[in-house]
C-alpha positions as CSV (number, residue, x, y, z in Angstrom):
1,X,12.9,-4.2,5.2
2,X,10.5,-6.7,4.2
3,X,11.3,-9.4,7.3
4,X,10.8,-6.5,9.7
5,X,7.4,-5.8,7.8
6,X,5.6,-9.6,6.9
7,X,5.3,-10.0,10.5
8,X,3.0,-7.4,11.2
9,X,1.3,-7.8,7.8
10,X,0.3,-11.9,8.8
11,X,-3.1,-12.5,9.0
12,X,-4.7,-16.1,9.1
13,X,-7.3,-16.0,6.2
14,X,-10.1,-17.7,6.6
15,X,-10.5,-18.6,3.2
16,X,-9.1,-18.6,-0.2
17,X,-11.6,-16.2,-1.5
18,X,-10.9,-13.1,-2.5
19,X,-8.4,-10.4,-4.0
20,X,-4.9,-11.3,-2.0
21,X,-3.7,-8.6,0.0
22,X,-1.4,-5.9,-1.2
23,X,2.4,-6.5,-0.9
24,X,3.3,-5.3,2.2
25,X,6.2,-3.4,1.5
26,X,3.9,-1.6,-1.3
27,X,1.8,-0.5,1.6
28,X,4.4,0.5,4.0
29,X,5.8,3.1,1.0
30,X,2.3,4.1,0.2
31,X,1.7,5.3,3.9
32,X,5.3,7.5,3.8
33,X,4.2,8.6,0.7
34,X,0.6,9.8,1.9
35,X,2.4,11.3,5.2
36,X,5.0,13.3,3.2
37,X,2.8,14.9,1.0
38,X,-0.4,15.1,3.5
39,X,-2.2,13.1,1.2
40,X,-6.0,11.8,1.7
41,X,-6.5,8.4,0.8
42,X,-8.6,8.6,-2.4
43,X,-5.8,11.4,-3.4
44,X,-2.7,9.3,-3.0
45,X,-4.8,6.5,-5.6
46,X,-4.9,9.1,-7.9
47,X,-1.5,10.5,-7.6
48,X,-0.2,6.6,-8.0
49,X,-2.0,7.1,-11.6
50,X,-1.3,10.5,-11.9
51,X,2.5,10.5,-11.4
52,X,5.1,8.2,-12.4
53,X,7.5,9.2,-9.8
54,X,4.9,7.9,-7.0
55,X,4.2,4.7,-8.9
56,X,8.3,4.2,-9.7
57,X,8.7,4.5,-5.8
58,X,6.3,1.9,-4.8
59,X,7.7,-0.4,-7.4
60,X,4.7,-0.2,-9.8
61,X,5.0,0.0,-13.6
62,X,2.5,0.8,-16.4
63,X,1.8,-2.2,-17.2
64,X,0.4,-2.9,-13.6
65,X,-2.4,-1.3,-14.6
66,X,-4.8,0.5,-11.9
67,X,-4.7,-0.6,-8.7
68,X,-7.1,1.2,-6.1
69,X,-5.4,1.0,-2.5
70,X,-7.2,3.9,-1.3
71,X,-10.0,1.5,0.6
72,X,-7.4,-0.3,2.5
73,X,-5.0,2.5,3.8
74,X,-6.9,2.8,6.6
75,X,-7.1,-0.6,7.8
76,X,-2.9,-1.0,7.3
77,X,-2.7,3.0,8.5
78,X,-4.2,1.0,11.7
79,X,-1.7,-1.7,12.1
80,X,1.4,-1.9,14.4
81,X,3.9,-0.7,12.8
82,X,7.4,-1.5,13.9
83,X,9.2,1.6,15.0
């Protein structure tokens, strides 16, 4: 799934700076995830901490600690997708 997905994740960065993006496949699942369950975006964050069946399914452990996609769903909820 992943070579079907970078594609549409690449983005030239114009620096170095800053928190690297989310994995792209992590995003991908997080947006079926949100869909399924009619999710908002500051609800599927918590759910990710909440439930270890959501963070199993996006490849997340406990030991990843928080992560807090919920600001960027709606910049990768805007991207083309490849159908």
């Amino acid at each position: 799934m992943r070579p079907l997905l970078e594609p549409v994740h690449e983005r030239e960065r114009k620096s170095n700076a800053g928190r690297k993006p989310f994995d792209v496949v992590l995003m991908f699942n997080l947006l079926i995830l949100q869909t399924l369950y009619n999710l908002a975006d500051e609800q599927v964050d918590y759910q990710i901490r909440d439930r270890l069946s959501f963070a199993r399914c996006l490849g997340l452990g406990i030991e990843d600690g928080e992560i807090h996609p919920h600001h960027r769903i709606g910049s990768c909820r805007s991207q083309d997708w490849p159908s």
